[in-house]
C-alpha positions in Angstrom: -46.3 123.0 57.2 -43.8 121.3 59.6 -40.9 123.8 61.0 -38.0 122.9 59.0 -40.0 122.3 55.6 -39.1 125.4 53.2 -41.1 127.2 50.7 -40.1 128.5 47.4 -36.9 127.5 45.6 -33.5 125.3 46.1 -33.3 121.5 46.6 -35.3 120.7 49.3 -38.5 123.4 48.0 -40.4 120.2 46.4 -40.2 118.8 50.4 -44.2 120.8 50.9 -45.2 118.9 48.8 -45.0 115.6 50.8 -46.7 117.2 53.8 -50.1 116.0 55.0 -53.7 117.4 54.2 -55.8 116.6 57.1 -59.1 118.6 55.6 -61.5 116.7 53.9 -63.1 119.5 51.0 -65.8 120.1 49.2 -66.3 123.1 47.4 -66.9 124.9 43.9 -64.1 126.9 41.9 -66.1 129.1 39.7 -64.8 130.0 36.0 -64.1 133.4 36.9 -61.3 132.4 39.3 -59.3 129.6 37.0 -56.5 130.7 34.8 -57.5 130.5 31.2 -60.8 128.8 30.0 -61.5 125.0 30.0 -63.1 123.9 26.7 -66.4 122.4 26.6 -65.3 118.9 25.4 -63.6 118.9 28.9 -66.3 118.1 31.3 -65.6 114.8 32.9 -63.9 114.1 36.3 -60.1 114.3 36.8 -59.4 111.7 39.3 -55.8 111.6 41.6 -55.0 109.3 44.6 -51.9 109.0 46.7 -50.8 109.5 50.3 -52.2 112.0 51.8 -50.4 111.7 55.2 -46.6 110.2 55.5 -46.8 110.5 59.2 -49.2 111.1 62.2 -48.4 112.6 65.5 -44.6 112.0 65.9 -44.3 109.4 63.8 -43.6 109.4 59.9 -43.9 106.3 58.1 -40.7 104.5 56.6 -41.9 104.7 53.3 -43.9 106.8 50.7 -45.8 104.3 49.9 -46.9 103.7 53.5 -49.3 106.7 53.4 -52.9 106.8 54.0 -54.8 107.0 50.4 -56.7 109.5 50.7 -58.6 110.4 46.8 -59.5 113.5 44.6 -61.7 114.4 42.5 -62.0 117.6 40.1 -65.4 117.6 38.0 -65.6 119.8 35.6 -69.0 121.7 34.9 -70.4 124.7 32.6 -69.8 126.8 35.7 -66.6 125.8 36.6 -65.3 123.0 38.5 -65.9 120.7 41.8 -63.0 119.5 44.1 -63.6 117.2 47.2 -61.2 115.1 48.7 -61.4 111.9 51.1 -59.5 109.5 53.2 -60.0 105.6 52.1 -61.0 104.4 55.9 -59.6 101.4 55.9 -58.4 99.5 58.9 -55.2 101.2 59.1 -55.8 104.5 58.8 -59.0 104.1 61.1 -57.0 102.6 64.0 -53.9 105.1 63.6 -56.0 107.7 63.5 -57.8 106.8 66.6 -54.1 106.1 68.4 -52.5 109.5 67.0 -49.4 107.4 66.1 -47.9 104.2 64.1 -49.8 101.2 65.1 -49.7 98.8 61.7 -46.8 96.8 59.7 -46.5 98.7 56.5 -44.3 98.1 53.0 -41.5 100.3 55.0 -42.1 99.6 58.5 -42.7 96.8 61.3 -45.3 97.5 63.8 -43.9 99.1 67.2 -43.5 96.3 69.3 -40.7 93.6 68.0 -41.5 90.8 66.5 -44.1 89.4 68.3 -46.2 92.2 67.0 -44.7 91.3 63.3 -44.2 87.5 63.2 -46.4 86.2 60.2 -48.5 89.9 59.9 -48.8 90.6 56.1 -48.1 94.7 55.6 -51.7 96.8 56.3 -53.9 97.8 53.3 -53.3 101.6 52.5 -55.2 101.9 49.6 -52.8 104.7 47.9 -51.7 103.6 45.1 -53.8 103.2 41.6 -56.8 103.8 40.5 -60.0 101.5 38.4 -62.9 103.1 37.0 -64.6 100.0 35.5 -68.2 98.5 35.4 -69.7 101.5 37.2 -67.0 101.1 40.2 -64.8 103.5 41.5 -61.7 101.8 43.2 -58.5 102.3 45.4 -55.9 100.5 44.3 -52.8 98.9 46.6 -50.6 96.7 46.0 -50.4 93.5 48.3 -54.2 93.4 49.3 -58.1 93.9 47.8 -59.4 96.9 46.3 -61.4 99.2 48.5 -64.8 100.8 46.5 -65.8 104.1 46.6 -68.9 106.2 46.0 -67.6 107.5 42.5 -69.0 111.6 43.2 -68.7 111.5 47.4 -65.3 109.5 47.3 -67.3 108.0 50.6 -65.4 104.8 51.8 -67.6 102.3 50.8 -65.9 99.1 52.0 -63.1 96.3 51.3 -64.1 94.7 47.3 -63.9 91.0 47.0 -65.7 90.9 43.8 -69.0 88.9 45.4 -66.2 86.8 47.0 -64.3 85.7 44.1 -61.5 87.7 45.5 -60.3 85.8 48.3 -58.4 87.0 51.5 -55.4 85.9 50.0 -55.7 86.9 46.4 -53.7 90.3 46.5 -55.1 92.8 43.5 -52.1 95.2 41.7 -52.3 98.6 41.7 -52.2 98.5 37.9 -54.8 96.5 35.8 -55.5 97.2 32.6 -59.2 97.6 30.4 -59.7 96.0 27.0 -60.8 99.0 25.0 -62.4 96.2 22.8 -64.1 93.8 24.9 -64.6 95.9 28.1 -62.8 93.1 30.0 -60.5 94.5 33.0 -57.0 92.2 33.4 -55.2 92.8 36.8 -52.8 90.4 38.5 -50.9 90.0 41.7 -47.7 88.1 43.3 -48.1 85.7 45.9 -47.2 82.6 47.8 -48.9 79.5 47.0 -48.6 76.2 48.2 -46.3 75.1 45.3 -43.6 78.4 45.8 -43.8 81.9 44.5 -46.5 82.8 41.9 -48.5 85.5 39.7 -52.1 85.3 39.9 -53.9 86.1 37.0 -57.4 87.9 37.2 -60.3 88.4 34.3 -63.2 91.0 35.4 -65.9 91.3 32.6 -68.0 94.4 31.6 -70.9 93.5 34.8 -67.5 93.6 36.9 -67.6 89.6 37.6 -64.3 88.2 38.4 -65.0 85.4 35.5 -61.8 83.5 35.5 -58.6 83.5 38.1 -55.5 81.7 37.0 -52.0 81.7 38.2 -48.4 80.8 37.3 -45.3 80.1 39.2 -42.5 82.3 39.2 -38.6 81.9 40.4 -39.1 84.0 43.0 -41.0 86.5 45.0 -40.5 89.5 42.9 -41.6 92.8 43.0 -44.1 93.2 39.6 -45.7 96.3 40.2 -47.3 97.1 36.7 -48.1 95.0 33.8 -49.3 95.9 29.8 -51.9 94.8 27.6 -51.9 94.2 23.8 -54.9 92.8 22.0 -54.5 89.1 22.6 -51.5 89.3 25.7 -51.2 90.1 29.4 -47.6 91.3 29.1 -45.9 91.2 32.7 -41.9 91.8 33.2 -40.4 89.7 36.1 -37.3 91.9 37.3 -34.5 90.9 39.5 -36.1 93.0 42.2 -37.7 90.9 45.0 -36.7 88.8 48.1 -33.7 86.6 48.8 -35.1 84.9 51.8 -39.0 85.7 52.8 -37.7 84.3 56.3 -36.5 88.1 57.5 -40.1 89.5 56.8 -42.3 86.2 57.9 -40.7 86.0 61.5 -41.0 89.8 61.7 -37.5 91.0 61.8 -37.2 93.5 58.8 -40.2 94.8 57.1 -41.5 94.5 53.8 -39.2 97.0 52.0 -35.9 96.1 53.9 -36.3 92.2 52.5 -36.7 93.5 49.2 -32.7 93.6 47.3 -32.1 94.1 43.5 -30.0 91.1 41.8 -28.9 91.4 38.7 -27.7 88.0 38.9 -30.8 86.1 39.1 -31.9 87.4 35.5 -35.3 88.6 34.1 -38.1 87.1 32.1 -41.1 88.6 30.4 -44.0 86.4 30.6 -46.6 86.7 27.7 -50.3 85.3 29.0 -52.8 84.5 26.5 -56.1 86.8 27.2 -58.1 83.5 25.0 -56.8 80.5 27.6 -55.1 82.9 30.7 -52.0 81.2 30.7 -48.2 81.5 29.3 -47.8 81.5 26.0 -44.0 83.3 25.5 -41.4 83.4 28.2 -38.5 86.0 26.5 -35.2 86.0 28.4 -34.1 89.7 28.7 -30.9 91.9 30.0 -31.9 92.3 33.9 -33.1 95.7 34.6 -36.3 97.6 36.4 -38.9 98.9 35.5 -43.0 100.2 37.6 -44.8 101.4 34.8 -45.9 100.5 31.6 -46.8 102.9 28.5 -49.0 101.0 25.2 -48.1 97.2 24.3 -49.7 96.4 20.5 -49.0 93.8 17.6 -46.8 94.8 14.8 -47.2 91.8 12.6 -44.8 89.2 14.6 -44.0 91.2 17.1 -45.6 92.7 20.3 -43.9 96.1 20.9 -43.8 97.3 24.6 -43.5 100.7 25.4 -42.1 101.7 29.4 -40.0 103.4 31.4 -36.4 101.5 32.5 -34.4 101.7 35.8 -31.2 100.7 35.2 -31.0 99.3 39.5 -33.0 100.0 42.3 -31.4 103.3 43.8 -34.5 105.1 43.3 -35.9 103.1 46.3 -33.4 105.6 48.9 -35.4 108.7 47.9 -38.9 106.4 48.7 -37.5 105.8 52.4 -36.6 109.5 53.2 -39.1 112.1 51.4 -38.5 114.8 53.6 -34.9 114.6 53.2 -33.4 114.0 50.4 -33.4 116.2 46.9 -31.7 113.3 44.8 -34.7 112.2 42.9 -34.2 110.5 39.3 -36.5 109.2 36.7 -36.0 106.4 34.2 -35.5 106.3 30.6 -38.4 105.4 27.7 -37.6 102.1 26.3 -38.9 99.8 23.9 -39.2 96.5 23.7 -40.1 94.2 20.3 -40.8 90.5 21.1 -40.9 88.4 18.0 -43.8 85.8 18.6 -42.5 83.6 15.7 -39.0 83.6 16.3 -38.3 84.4 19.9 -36.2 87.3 19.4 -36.3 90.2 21.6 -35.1 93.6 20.5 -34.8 96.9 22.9 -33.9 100.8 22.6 -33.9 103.8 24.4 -36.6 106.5 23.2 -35.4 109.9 22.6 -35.6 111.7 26.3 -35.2 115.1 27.2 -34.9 114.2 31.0 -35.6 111.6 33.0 -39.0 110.4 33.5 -41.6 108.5 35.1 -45.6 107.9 35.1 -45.9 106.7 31.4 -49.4 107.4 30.3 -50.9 107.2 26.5 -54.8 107.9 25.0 -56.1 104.6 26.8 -59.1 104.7 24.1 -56.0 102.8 22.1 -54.8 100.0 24.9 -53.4 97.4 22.4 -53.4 98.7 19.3 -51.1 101.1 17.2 -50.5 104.6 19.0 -47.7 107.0 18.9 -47.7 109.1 21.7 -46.2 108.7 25.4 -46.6 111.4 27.4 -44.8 111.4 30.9 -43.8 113.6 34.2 -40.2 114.6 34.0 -37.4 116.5 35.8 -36.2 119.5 33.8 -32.7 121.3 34.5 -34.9 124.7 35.6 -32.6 124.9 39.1 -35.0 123.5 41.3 -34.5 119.7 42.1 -35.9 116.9 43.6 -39.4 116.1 41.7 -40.5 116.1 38.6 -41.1 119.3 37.3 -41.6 118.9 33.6 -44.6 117.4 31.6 -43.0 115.6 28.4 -44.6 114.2 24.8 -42.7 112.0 22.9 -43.6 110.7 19.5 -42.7 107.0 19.1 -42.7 107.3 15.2 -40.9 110.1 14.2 -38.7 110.9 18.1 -40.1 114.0 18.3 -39.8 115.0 22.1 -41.8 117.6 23.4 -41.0 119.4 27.1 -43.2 122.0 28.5 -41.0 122.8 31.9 -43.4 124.1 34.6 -41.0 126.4 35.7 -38.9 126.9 39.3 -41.1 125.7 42.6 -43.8 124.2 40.6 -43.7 120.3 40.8 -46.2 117.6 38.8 -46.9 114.0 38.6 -48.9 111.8 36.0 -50.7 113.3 33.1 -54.0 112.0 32.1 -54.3 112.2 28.6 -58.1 113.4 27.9 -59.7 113.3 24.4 -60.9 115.4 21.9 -62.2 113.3 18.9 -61.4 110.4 17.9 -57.5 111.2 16.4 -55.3 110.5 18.8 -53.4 113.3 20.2 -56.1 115.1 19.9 -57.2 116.5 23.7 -55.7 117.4 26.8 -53.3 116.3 29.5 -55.1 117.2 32.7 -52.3 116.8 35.7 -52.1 118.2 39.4 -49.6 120.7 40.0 -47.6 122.0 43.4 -46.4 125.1 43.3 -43.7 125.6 46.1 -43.9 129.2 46.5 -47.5 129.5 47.5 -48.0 125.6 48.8 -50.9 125.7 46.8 -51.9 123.0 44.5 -53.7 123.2 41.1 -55.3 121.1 38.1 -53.6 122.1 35.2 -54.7 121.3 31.3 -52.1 121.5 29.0 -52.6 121.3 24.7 -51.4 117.6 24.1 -51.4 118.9 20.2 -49.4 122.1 20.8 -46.0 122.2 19.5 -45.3 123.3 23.3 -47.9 121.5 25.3 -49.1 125.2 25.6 -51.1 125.7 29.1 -55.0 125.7 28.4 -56.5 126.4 31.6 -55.8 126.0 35.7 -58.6 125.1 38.4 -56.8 126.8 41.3 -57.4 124.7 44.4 -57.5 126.5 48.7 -54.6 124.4 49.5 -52.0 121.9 48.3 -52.5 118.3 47.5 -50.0 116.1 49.1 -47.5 114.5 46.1 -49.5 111.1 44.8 -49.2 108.6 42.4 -51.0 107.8 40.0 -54.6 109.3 37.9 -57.7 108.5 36.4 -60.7 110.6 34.4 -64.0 109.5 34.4 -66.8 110.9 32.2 
């Protein structure tokens, strides 16, 4: 690590954590060296991507979300387990690599150079943020560009996806899409300018992983809409306040992306339901402004569509984005649910019962728009080490039975992938990737989803730490 970045405990001991691995692995971890025993229904791959640099030479990028991807992947055998790990060589992080220092516009930086180098330059591709396993395909997820495919067991950069062309240069692809559990179809989205103003495009990949139908809608203004839900027959995606005043700053090159991007509580918030049978607005709900990244399970409760996800009440998380190697004032959201009434056009909303604030909602995706119960998410427990979630947390939507297994002082997580065991649901595992402060180690972590304390199962110990990511996947 960096001189400066401490080990161990106190508010900045999450700050390792954010430091880059330059090693590309591959190696085996047999049984006899994990923590517990992984049972046999477990034998799939336990996918995590995120940053994994937030600076090069001198230089650290201006946001977290400017990192290099790089992915990793934990497959779990009879013997034990496989990790390897791999940068996503795109464009960016080949040229920067080759130059030892900042050479692109990112989300959270302009390009050294002014604005000559800036003017009319769209932020570079880093490939960081989500993953898609769907129709075979192994993908890295941003959020203003295309996809870039990987060889699903190397993690071997295997090149920009366009989706046979279908996905034009302009045609940016979310980090978060969505699979139809039912029909195998794979819904994504992404915000743009089109010649008519500021819009949502609308994107329908079948089970061959054909990009079948593209569709679009206009919007008030370019917003910010990272994530969006999925019910049986809806495309569910939440327009916040969050988004640009003027584009003119960030066009001609004088702020970057992040510094044109302001939270107005004034300009309200809509939630747009698309139909998945035409691909186009069917229910626009007016709703209280607020913010929200993530989404847990949307399904149909007779007239209503219930939408569970996590709630910002501003944008002040985006100061601890900007500065992750100095600042210890992280917070999460809070679970809410939302109830739209399809007949009526009512919309009712509560706070879930929380036991600290969270973020990276996930669910048993096996049940992706129909009735579930259980959200599982990180969290930050009061355990006397700040500044990243530390905390796995199960909440029952029926009953508000919450559930908080605390990982203890200097060890720090992110998402949970919830991993079955049968067909009930909360029945499996939560597989997650853990950073323990003390050691600057990293390791995969299953945890009892049915446990009345999300008892730990079994841990993969890993040679080195994995730099702090975002978001999972599990492919078996």
């Amino acid at each position: 690590m960096d001189d400066g970045v401490m080990q161990g405990e106190g508010d900045l001991a999450h700050v390792g954590g954010f430091e880059a691995l330059h090693e590309e692995h591959s190696y085996t971890v047999p049984a006899s060296a994990m923590r517990g025993r992984v049972p046999e229904s477990v034998r799939g791959t336990f996918l995590r991507i995120g940053p994994g640099r937030n600076r090069i030479g001198h230089d650290t990028f201006g946001h977290w979300f400017d990192g290099d991807g790089m992915m990793h992947a934990l497959t779990f055998t009879e013997a034990g387990a496989w990790y390897r790990n791999r940068y996503v060589r795109t464009p960016k992080y080949c040229k920067e690599t080759a130059a030892g220092r900042i050479v692109c516009r990112s989300f959270g930086h302009n390009a050294p150079g002014g604005m000559l180098r800036n003017i009319g330059r769209p932020p570079a591709n880093a490939a960081n943020t989500a993953i898609s396993c769907h129709a075979g395909k192994l993908l890295a997820l941003w959020e203003g560009g295309r996809p870039w495919a990987l060889d699903p067991d190397t993690l071997e950069t295997l090149g920009e996806h366009n989706f046979d062309g279908a996905l034009g240069m302009a045609d940016p692809f979310s980090a978060h899409g969505n699979t139809h559990p039912q029909t195998g179809y794979y819904y994504n989205h992404g915000v743009t300018l089109g010649p008519g103003g500021p819009r949502i495009n609308l994107y329908e990949i079948n089970p061959a992983g054909r990009l079948t139908r593209k569709r679009h809608f206009a919007i008030d203004r370019l917003a910010f809409v990272h994530g969006a839900g999925l019910s049986s027959r809806y495309m569910v995606l939440l327009v916040p306040p969050l988004g640009m005043d003027s584009v003119w700053p960030f066009v001609l090159g004088r702020k970057a992306f992040d510094e044109s991007v302001v939270y107005r509580p004034e300009w309200g918030m809509k939630a747009y339901l698309v139909s998945l049978e035409t691909l186009t607005v069917a229910h626009v709900f007016e709703l209280d402004p607020f913010v929200v990244f993530h989404y847990g399970n949307c399904r149909e409760q007779g007239d209503e569509l219930v939408v569970d996800l996590v709630r910002f009440e501003d944008y002040s998380v985006a100061a601890q984005l900007r500065d992750v190697f100095g600042r210890s004032d992280a917070q999460g959201g809070v679970p809410w649910q939302y109830r739209f009434n399809l007949r009526t056009g009512a919309v009712a909303a509560a706070p879930l019962p929380s036991l600290a604030g969270c973020e990276f909602p996930q669910f048993d995706l096996r049940r992706t728009g129909q009735p579930s119960r259980f959200l599982y998410t990180a969290a930050m427990a009061d355990n006397g080490t700040a500044g990243f979630f530390n905390a796995v947390q199960r909440l029952d939507t029926e009953t508000g039975e919450v559930v908080l297994h605390d990982l203890g002082p200097g060890r720090f997580v992110s998402e949970a992938m919830f991993v079955p065991e049968g067909d009930a649901e909360g029945a499996g595992y939560l597989c997650a990737m853990v950073y323990d402060a003390r050691q600057h180690r990293s390791e995969v972590l299953l945890l009892d989803a049915r446990s009345g304390e999300l008892g730990e199962v079994a841990a993969v110990p890993l040679r080195h730490h994995v730099p702090f990511g975002f978001h999972c996947g599990y492919r078996t």
